[in-house]
N, C-alpha and C positions, 0 to 999 in steps of 0.2 A: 652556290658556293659551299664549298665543304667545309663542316663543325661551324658555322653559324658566322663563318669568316666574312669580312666585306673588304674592299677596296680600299677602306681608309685602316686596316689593319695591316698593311703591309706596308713597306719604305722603301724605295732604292736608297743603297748606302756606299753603292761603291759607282761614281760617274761620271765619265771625264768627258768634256766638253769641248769646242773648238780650241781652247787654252792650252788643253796639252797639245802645242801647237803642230801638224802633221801628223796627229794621232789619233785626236778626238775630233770627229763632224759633227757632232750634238750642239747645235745652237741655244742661246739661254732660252730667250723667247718663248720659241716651239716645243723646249722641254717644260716649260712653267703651263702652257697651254696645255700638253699633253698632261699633264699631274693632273690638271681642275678638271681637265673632262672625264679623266677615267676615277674621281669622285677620293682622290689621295689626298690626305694633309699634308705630304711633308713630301721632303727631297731634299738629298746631299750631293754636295761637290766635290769631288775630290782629284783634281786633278793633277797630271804626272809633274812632281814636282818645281807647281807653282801654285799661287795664288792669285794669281792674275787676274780670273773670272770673277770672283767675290763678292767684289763690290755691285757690278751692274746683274750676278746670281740674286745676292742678297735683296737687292730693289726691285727685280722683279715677282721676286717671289713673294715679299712683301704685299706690293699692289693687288696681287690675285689671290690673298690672305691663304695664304703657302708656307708652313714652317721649314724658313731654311735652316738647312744643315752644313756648317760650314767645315770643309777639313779639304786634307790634301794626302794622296797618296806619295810619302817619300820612299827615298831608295836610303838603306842602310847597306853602309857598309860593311864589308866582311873581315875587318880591322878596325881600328881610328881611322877617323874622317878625316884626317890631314893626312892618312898614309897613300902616299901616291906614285907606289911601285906598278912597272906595267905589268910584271907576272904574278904579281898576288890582289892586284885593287881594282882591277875593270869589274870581277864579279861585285855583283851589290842584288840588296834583296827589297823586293817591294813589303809597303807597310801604312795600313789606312789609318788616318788619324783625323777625328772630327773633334770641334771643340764643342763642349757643354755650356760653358757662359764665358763671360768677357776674358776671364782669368786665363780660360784655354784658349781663345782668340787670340790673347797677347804672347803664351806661350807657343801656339802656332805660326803664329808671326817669324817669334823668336831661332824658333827652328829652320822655318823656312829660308830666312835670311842667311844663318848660317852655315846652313846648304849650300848654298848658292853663293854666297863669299868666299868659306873656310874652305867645306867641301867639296868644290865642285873637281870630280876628276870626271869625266866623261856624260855624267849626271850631277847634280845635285843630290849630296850627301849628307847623313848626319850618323852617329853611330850611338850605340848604350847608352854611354855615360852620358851624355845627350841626352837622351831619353829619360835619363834619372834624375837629371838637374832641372828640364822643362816638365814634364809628364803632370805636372796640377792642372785639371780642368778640362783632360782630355781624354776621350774615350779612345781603344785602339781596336783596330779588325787584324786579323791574323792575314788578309790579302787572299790573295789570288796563288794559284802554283808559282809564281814568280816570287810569293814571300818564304821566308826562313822555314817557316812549318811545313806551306809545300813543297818547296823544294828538298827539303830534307824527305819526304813522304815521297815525291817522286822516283827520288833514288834507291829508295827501297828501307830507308834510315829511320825507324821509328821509334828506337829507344834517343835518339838528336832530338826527333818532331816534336814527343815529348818532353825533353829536356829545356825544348826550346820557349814551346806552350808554359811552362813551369816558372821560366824566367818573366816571362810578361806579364803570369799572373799574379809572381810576387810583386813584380813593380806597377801595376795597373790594378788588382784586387778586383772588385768586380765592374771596372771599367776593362777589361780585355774581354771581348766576344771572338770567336772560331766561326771563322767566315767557312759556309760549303757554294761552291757556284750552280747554281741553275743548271747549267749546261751538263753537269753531273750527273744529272736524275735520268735515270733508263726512260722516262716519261716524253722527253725534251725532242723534241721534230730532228734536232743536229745534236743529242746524245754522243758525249766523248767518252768513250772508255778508259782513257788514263785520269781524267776528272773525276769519274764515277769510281775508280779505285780510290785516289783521292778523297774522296766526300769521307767513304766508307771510314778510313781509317782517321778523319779529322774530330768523325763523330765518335768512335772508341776514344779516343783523347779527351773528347769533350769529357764523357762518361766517366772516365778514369778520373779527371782533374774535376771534376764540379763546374767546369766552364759553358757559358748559354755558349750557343751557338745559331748567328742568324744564315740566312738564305740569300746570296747576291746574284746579281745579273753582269759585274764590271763592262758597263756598260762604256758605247765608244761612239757610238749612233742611234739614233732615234728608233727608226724601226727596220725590220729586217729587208724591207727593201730596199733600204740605205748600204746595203752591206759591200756590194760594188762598187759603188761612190767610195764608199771607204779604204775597198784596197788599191784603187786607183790616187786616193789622198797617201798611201803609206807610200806607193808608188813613187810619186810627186815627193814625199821625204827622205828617201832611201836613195832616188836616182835610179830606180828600175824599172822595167817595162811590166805590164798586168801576165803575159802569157811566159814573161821567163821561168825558169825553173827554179828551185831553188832561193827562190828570194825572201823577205822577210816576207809574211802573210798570216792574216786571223780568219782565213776565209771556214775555216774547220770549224768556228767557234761562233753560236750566236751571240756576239755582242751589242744587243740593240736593248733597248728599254722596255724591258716585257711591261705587258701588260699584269695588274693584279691578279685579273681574273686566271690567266694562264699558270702565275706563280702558286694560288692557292687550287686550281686544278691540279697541279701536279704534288704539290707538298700539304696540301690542307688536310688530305686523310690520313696518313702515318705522323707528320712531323707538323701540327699546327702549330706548336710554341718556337720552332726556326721562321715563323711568320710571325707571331705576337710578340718575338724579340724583337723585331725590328720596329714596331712599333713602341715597345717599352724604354728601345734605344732615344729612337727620335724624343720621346715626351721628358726625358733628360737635360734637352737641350737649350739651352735659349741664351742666346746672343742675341745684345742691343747695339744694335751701332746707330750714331746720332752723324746727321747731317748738315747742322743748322749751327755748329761753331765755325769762328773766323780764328783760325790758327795761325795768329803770327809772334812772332820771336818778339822776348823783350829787347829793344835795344838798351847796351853798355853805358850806364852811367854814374858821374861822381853819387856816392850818398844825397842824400834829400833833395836832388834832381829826378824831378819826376818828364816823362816824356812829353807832356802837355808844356808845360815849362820850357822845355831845352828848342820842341819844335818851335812855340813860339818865337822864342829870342832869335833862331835861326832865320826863321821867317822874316822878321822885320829887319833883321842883318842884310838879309839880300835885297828887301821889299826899296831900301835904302840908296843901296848900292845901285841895285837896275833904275832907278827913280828920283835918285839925287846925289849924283856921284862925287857932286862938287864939294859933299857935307857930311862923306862918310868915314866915322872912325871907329874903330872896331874898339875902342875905348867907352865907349856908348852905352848906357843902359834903354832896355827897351821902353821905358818911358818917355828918354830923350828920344829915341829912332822914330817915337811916334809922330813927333812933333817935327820930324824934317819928313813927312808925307803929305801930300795933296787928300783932300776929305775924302774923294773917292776912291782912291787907293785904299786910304786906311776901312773906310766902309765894306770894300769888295773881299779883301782880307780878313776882317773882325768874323764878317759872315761865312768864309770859307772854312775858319779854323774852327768856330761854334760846329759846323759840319761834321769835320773831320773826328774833330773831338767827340760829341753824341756819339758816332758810329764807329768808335774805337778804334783810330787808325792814326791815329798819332805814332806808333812805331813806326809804321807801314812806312809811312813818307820820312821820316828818320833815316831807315834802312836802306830805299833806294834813291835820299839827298848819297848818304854819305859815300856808295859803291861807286853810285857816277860820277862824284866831285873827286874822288883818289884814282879812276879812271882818267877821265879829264887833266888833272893836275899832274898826271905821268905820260904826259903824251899819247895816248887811247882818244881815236876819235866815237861821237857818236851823236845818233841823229839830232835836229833840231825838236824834235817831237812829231810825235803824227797820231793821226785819233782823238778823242774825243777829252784828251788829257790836255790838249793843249789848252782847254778853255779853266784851266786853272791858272790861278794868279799864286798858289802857293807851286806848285812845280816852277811856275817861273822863277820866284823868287828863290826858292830851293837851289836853281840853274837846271834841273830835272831836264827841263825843257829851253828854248831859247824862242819861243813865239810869245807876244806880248798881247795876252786873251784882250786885254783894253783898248790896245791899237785897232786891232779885226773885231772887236764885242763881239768873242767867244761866249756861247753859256759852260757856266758851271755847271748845272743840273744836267746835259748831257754826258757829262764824268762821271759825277756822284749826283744823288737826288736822295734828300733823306728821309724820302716816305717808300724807300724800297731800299731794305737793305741786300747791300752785294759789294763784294771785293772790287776793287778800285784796279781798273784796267789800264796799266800804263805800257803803251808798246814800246821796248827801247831797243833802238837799235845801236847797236855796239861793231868793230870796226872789227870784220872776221879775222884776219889774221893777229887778232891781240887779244880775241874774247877767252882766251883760257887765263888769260891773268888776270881777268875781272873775279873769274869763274875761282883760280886759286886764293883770291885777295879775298872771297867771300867764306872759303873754307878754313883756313888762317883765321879770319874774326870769329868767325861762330862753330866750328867744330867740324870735324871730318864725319862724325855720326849725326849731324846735323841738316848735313849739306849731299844733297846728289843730284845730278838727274836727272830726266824725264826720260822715260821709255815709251814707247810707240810699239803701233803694231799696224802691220802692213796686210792688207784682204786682197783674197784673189775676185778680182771684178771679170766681168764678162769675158773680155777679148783673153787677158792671161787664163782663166779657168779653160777655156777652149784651148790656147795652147799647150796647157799644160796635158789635158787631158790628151790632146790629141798625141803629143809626145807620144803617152805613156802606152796607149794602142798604138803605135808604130806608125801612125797616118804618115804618109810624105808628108816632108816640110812645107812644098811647096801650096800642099793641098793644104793642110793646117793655117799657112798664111794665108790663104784666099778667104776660107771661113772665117777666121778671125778678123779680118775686113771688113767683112758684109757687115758684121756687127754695129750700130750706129754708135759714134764716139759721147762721150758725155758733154752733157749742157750745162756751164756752169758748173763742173765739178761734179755736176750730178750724174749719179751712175744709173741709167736706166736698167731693168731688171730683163734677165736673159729669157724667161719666160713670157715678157709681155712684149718684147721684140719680136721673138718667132710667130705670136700669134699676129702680130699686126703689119710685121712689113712683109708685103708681101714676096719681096725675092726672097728672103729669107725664107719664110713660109714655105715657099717650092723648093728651096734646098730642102730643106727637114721631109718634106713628104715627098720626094723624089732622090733621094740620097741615103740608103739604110746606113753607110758610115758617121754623115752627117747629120743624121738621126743620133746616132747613136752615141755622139763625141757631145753634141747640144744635148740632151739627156742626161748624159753625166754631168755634165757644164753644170744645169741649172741646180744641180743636187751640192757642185762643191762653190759653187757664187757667191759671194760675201764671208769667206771661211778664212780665219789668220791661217798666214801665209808666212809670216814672216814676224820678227820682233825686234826692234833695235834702238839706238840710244836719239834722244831728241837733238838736233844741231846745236841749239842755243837753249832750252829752256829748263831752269835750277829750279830748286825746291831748297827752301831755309823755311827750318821745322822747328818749334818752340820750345822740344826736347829730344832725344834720339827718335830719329825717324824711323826705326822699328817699331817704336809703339805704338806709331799711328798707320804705317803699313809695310809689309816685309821688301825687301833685297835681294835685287840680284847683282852679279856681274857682269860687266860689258866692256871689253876693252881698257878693261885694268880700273874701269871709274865704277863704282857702287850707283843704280839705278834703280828708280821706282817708277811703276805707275801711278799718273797725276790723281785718276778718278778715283785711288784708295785710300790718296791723302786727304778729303772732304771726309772723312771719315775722323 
C-alpha cells in the first residue's frame, strides 16, 4: 500500500443503505461484516434523506467494535424549504452531514424532522438558515455532483462553486470537507470523465479556500457485482423496465463499497492526505446512545401528588368497586378502602404495586388506566384483555382489563417479574372504527410533539423479489406467476431464504439449472430478498414521549400524521 497507508486509514463517509428505500441495496449486516474483514475502524451512514437505518447501523456496528458514523445525506433546497412552487422548487441539491457527538445527533435529528414535516416537496428538505440555526456538532461534505458545488462545477459555474464552497466554510469553519468521488480518478476500472473534470476543479477550490478535502465512493451497494441487482432495484422504484432507454440509471458509475486497498491504490501516491482526512474525520466523532432507559411521560397531576400516591388510591378505588360493590364510595379514603378488602385481594395488590413501583412504572399504568377509562366512558368499545396482562389484579382494578386474574389464578410474573427489567406489555385492543379518537384524546393530553406514530417498513421476501424482478426483465406474466409459485410459502411467518430453497428443492433446482431466464430472475431475486420495499404508517400503534419526540428520534410524514420509527425511540 502506498506512503505507508493501511486499511484502517481510510473511511467510507458517504453510504446509503437499503434505507434510502429503492436506492440503496447495502444491507447493515454485510456492510458491518464487510468493514472488519477488510481491517477498517469506522463506517458512516448517510442515507437519502432519512435516518431510518441508525439505530439497528449504530448496534451493529457497535457489536463488531466499528466506529459508527452517523449522518444523513439531505436535499437543500434552491430557496426556503417551505417554498413549494412547481417551476422553481423541484430542483434541491444533495448535502452530507455526519454528527460529531450527541449535540450534532440532536441537531441531526432536528433537521431531519424538519425535512420531512416542513419541507417535504418532492424530497425532504431543509435550506441555509436551517443550516445556520442547527449546524453545532456537525461536520458537512460538499456531496456528490448532485450537491450545490458540483453541480454548479458541472455546469461550467466556478466563480458560483466557489462562492458556494465559501459559504459553508464560513458557517462550518473547519468542519466543511470537499468531497472528490472515486469514480473521478483516471485510475478507476468505470473512470467518468465529467467526475474527473469534477474532482479537478473541487481540488483547485480546495487550494484556493484552505479546505481538506476527503475521497468518497457514495456508495449504493456492497460490491460491484451487486451493481445489476441495483439497477433492477431502481427499476422496481421508478416503474421501469432494466433494457428501456432512457430511464433513470447508475449503471455508468461504480457505486459499490470499494475496497481500502483499491482506494489507496489509486489515490495513496499523489493525494495520501484525501485518505488521512477521512480518517482525521471519522476520530472526530463520537456519538453515545444509551439503550437501557424506560422512557415514559410524567403523568398530569395536582401539586404534592406524586404518581405512586395517585396510582395507589386509584387502585384500591377499583380493587373495591370490582370486589365489593355493595360498600363502595368514592368518598373513601384509601385507608378505609382497605378495610372493605378480602386479606388476599389486599395481599395480591400490596405485592403488585411494591412491583410496579421498584421498576418505575407507576406512570405507565396511570397513562393507560386513564386513555381506556375516557375511551370506555364515551362509548369506544375494547377488548377484555388478552396476554399475559391479564394476570394482573392492578389492570383489573384499573378496568385496563376485565378478566379476574384471581378467579382463573393468573400469574403476575408472567406480566412483570422483577428480577428482569422490561417494559410492561399490555395488548389492547380498541374498537377500529373509533381508535382515532383514542389516538386524538392522547395527543390533546400530552402534546402534538409528543405523540405520533409508529412506521413500519415493508421487505421484499422471496415470491414478491421474483415478481418484481421478473417484471422488470419483461418475463411473461404468466411465466413470472409459475416461478413464483414453486417457491415454498412461509412456515409460521417464517420466510425461508431464496437461496436455500433453490439448493434443496429439487423442482426448483431443475428450473434454475434447466431455465437460463429463470436462472437469471432467481439470481437477481436472491441479491434483492429481504430489502425495504416499502414504508408506512403502523394501524394502531402510538408513541407518547417524555418530551418532544425529536430528541429522542427524527420525523416524518405520512398521511398528514407525524411518524417514527419504534426501534429509535429505545434510544
Amino acid at each position: 500500500m502506498e506512503k505507508g497507508l493501511t486499511a484502517q486509514d481510510y473511511v467510507h463517509l458517504h453510504n446509503h443503505t437499503e434505507y434510502s428505500v429503492l436506492d440503496g441495496l447495502t444491507k447493515i449486516d454485510p456492510l458491518i461484516a464487510f468493514v472488519k474483514s477488510e481491517g477498517m475502524k469506522s463506517i458512516a451512514i448517510t442515507d437519502h434523506g432519512t435516518m431510518s437505518g441508525v439505530i439497528d447501523f449504530y448496534k451493529a456496528a457497535k457489536k463488531n467494535n466499528i466506529n459508527p458514523l452517523i449522518g444523513i445525506e439531505t436535499y437543500v433546497a434552491s430557496r426556503k424549504h417551505t417554498d413549494k412552487e412547481v417551476t422553481k422548487d423541484k430542483i434541491r441539491f444533495h448535502l452530507v452531514l455526519i454528527a460529531m457527538n450527541n449535540k450534532g445527533y440532536q441537531n441531526l435529528m432536528k433537521l431531519s424532522s424538519i425535512a420531512n414535516v416542513e419541507g417535504f416537496y418532492y424530497f425532504p428538505r431543509i435550506d441555509h438558515d436551517l443550516l445556520d440555526k442547527y449546524n453545532e456538532g456537525l461536520i458537512c461534505l460538499s456531496g456528490c455532483m448532485g450537491g450545490e458545488v458540483g453541480s454548479a462545477l458541472k455546469e461550467g459555474q466556478y466563480k458560483q462553486a466557489l462562492e458556494i464552497a465559501k459559504f459553508y466554510q464560513n458557517l462550518f469553519g473547519d468542519r466543511y470537507y470537499l468531497e472528490v468521488q472515486d469514480h473521478g480518478h483516471p485510475a478507476n476500472p468505470m473512470y467518468n470523465k465529467e467526475q474527473g473534470r469534477i474532482n479537478k476543479q473541487v481540488i483547485k477550490i480546495a487550494n484556493e479556500l484552505n479546505i481538506k478535502v476527503v475521497v468518497t465512493c457514495d456508495a449504493h451497494y456492497l460490491t460491484h457485482e451487486d451493481q445489476e441487482a441495483h439497477e433492477v432495484l431502481l427499476c422496481v422504484g421508478t416503474g421501469n423496465y432494466l433494457d428501456q432507454t432512457n430511464r433513470m440509471s447508475l449503471k455508468d458509475y461504480p457505486l459499490h463499497v470499494t475496497k481500502p486497498a483499491d482506494i489507496i491504490a489509486r489515490w495513496g501516491d499523489q493525494n495520501p492526505d484525501y485518505i488521512y482526512n477521512t480518517r482525521e474525520l471519522s476520530q472526530r466523532c463520537k456519538v453515545e446512545l444509551e439503550f437501557d432507559k424506560i422512557l415514559i411521560p410524567k403523568f398530569d397531576l395536582p401539586k404534592g401528588i406524586t404518581e405512586k400516591i395517585q396510582l395507589s388510591f386509584e387502585v384500591y378505588q377499583g380493587l373495591v368497586d370490582r370486589y365489593n360493590k355493595s360498600k363502595f364510595s368514592t368518598e373513601l379514603a384509601e385507608a378505609d378502602l382497605k378495610k372493605l378488602l378480602p386479606a388476599n385481594i389486599l395481599e395480591r395488590a400490596e405485592y403488585e404495586l411494591g412491583v410496579i413501583d421498584r421498576m418505575g412504572f407507576n406512570g405507565y399504568f396511570l397513562i393507560i388506566s386513564d386513555f381506556v377509562n375516557w375511551g370506555k366512558s364515551n362509548g369506544i368499545a375494547f377488548g377484555p384483555g388478552r396476554g399475559s396482562v391479564a394476570g394482573s389484579i392492578i389492570a383489573y382494578a384499573l378496568k385496563i382489563t376485565e378478566l379476574d386474574p384471581i378467579k382463573y389464578d393468573l400469574l403476575f410474573e408472567r406480566f412483570l417479574n422483577p428480577d428482569r427489567i422490561s417494559m410492561p406489555d399490555i395488548d389492547i385492543d380498541i374498537q377500529d372504527s373509533r381508535r382515532d379518537e383514542v389516538i386524538q384524546y392522547c395527543i390533546a393530553k400530552y402534546g402534538t410533539e409528543r405523540v405520533a406514530n409508529i412506521a413500519t417498513f415493508g421487505r421484499m421476501f422471496a415470491r414478491n423479489a421474483v415478481r418484481d424482478v421478473s417484471r422488470v426483465l419483461e418475463v411473461p406474466y404468466a411465466e413470472a406467476d409459475r416461478l413464483a409459485k414453486m417457491l415454498p410459502l412461509p412456515i409460521q411467518g417464517r420466510h425461508r431464504p431464496l437461496a436455500d430453497s433453490i439448493k434443496d428443492e429439487p423442482y426448483l433446482k431443475e428450473e434454475y439449472d434447466s431455465n437460463p431466464t429463470s436462472r437469471r430472475v432467481l439470481d437477481l431475486a436472491v441479491k434483492l430478498e429481504g430489502t425495504v420495499r416499502s414504508h408506512g404508517i403502523h394501524a394502531a400503534g402510538i408513541v407518547i414521549a417524555p418530551d418532544d419526540i425529536v430528541k429522542f428520534t427524527p420525523l416524518e410524514m405520512a398521511q398528514l400524521v407525524p411518524s417514527i420509527h419504534l426501534a429509535q425511540l429505545k434510544s
